[in-house]
C-alpha positions as CSV (number, residue, x, y, z in Angstrom):
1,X,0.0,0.0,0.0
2,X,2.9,2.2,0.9
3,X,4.8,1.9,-2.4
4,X,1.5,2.7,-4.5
5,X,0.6,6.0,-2.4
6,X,4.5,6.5,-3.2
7,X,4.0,6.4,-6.7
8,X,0.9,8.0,-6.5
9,X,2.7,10.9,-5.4
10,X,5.4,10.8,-7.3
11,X,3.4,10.7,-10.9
12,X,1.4,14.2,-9.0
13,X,5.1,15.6,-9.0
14,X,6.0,15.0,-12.2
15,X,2.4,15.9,-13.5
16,X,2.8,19.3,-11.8
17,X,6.4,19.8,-13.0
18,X,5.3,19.3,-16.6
19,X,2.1,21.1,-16.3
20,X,3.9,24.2,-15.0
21,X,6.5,23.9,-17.7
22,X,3.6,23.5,-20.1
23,X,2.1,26.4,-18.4
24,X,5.4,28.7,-19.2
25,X,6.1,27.6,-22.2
26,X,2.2,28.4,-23.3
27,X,2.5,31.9,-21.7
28,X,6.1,32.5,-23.8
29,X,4.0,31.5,-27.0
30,X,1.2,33.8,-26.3
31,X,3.4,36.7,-25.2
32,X,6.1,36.0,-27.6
33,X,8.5,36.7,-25.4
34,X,12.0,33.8,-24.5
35,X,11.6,32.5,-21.6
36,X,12.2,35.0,-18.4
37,X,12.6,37.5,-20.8
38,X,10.4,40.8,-19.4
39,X,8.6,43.3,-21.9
40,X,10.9,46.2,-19.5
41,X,13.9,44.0,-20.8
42,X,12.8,44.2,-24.5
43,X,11.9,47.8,-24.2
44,X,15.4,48.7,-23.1
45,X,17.3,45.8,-25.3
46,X,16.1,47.4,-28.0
47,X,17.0,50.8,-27.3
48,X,20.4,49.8,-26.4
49,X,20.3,47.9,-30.1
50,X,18.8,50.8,-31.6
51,X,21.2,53.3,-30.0
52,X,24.7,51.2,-30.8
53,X,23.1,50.7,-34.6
54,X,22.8,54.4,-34.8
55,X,25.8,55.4,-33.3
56,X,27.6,52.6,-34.9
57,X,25.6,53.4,-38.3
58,X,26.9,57.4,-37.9
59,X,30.5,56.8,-37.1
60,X,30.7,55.0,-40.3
61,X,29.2,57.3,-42.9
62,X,30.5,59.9,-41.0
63,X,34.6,58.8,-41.9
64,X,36.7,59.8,-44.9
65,X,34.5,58.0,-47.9
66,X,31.6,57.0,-45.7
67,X,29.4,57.6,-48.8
68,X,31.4,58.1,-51.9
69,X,33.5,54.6,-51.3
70,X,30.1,52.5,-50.4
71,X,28.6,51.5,-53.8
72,X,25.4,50.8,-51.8
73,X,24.3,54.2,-50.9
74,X,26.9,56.6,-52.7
75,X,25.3,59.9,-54.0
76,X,24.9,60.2,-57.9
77,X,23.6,62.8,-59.7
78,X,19.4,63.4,-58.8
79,X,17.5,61.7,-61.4
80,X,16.1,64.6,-63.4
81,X,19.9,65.5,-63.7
82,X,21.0,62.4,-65.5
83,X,20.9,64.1,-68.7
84,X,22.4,66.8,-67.6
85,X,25.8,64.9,-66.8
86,X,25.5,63.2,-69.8
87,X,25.7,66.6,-71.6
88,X,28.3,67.6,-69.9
89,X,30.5,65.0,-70.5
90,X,29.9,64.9,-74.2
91,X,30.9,68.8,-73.5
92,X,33.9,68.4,-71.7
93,X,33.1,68.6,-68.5
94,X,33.4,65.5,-66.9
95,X,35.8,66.4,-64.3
96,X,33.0,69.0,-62.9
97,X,30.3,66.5,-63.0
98,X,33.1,64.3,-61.1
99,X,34.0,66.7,-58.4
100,X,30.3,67.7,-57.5
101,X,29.3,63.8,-57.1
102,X,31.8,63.6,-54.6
103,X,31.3,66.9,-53.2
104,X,27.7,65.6,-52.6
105,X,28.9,62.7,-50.5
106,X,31.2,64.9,-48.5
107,X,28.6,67.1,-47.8
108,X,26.8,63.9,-46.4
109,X,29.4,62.6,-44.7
110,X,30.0,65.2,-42.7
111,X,26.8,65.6,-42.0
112,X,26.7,62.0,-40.7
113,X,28.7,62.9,-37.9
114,X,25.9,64.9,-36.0
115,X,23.4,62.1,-36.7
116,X,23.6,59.9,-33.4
117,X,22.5,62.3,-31.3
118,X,19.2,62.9,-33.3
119,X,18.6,59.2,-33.5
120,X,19.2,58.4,-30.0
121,X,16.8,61.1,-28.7
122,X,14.2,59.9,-30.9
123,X,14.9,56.2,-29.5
124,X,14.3,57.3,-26.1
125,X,10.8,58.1,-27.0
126,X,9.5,54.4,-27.9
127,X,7.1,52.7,-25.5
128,X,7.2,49.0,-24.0
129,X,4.5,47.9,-26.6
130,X,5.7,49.2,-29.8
131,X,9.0,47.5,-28.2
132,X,7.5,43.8,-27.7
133,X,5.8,44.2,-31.3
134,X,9.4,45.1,-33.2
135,X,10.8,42.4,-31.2
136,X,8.6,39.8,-33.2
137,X,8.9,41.7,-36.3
138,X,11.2,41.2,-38.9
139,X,15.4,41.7,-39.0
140,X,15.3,45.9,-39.9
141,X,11.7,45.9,-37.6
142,X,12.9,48.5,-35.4
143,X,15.0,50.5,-38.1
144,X,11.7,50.9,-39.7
145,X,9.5,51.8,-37.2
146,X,12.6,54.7,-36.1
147,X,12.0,55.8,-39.8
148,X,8.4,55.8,-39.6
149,X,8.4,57.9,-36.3
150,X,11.2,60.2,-37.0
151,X,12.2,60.7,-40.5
152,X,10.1,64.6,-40.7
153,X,12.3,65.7,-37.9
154,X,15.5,64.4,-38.9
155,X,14.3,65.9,-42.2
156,X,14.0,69.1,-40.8
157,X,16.6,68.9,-38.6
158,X,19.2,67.6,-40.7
159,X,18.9,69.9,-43.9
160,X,20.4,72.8,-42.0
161,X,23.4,70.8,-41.5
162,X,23.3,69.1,-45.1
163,X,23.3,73.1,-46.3
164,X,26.4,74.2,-44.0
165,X,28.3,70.8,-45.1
166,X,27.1,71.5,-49.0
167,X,29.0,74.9,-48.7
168,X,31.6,73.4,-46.6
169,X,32.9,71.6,-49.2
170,X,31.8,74.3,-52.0
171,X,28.6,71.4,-53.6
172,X,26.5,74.4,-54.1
173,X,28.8,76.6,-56.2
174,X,29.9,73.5,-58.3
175,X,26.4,72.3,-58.7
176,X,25.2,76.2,-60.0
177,X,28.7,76.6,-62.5
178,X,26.9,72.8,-64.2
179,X,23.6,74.0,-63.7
180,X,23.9,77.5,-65.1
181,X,26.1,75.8,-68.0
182,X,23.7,73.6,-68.6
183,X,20.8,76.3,-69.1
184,X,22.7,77.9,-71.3
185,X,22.6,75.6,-73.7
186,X,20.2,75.7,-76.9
187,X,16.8,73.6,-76.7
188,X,17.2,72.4,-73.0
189,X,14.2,72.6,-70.6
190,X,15.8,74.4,-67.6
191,X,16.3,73.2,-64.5
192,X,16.8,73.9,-61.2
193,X,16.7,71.3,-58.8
194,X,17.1,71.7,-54.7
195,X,20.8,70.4,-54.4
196,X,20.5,70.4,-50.6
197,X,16.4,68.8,-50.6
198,X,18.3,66.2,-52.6
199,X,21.4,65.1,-50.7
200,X,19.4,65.2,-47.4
201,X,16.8,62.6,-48.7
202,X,20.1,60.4,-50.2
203,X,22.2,61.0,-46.8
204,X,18.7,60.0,-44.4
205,X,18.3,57.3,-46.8
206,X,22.2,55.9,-46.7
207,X,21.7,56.1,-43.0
208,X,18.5,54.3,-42.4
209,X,20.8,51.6,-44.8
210,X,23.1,51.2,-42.4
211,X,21.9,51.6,-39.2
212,X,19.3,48.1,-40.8
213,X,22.3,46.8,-41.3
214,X,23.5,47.3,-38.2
215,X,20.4,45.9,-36.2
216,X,20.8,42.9,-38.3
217,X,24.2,42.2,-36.9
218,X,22.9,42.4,-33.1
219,X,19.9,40.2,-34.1
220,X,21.6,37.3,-35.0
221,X,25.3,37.5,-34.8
222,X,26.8,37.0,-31.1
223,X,30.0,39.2,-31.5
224,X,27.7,42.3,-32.2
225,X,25.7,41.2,-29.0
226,X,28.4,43.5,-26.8
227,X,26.1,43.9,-23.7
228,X,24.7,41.5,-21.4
229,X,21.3,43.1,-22.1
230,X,21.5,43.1,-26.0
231,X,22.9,38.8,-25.3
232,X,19.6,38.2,-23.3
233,X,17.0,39.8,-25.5
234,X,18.6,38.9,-28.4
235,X,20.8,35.8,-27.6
236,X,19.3,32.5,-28.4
């Protein structure tokens, strides 16, 4: 009689154990979330994420051919220019249509370098839900909720600094010497295109680029995981 109550209670034990596993493991598939892994932990996981992508993202484009030496997001001439620089060329003037592509790049790379601080105020602002909701999304899930949410005031934050880096590196003068030259010319519709609206779109763009690349390496690749908190939200 004694060794059947024994087992009795031992088959309650293990029924409880795996019901209370079963328990946690249902409440991590409803809330989406690993296993002791809190929503205040996400929230702040994926600030840190968002805040080393941005800063990481920044100090990048930010360096000596940032832009111009990344064939993924270098500045070309806008697209109602493109027959512009291919009149000039067949003019000549290749070596000015050179000089203001790269110009435009400079002006975005130094621009670049007064990005993080934009981005990481803006970061500061998400809430524990939209947090737990990027979290499931997909590799780039928070970089595109941080453009959704912030792209009008970088916009308008980040054109002042586009125009001071565009004259900086003397973009502006170069781009109205191929403009005005251009105008000039018999049977051309004339153009005159916001150089600065232009590189700011291209340089927000490049950024948004890099810091999705960026969130990509903390996602999945361990070494990028360089906190404790960013190893435990995003760790498997």
């Amino acid at each position: 009689m004694k060794k059947i109550l024994c087992s009795l209670a031992l088959l309650l034990t293990l029924s409880f154990s795996v019901s209370a596993q079963s328990a946690d493991g249902l409440l991590s598939s409803i809330t989406g979330l690993k296993k002791g892994l809190t929503k205040g932990d996400v929230s702040s996981g994926l600030k840190e994420a968002l805040q080393v992508g941005a800063t990481n993202a920044a100090k990048k484009l930010g360096s000596l051919d940032g832009f111009f030496g990344n064939a993924a997001i270098k500045i070309l001439m806008p697209p109602e220019a493109q027959k512009i620089e291919k009149k000039l060329r067949q003019f000549g003037m290749g070596q000015q249509v050179d000089e203001a592509i790269l110009s435009m790049n400079r002006a975005a790379e130094n621009a670049s370098q007064s990005a993080a601080p934009i981005f990481i105020t803006a970061i500061k602002g998400m809430s524990i839900t939209d947090a737990v909701t990027i979290l499931k999304g997909n590799d780039t899930a928070a970089t595109y909720y941080l453009k959704g949410k912030t792209t009008p005031q970088l916009t308008t934050a980040f054109r002042p600094v586009i125009e001071q880096s565009l004259d900086k590196v003397d973009a502006t003068s170069k781009w109205t010497t191929i403009v005005n030259f251009y105008n000039d010319l018999p049977f051309v519709k004339k153009l005159n295109p916001d150089l600065a609206a232009y590189v700011t779109e291209r340089a927000l763009s490049g950024m948004f680029v890099t810091v999705a690349d960026e969130e990509k390496k903390i996602r999945k690749d361990p070494v990028a995981q360089t906190t404790n908190l960013l190893k435990k939200v995003f760790g498997n």
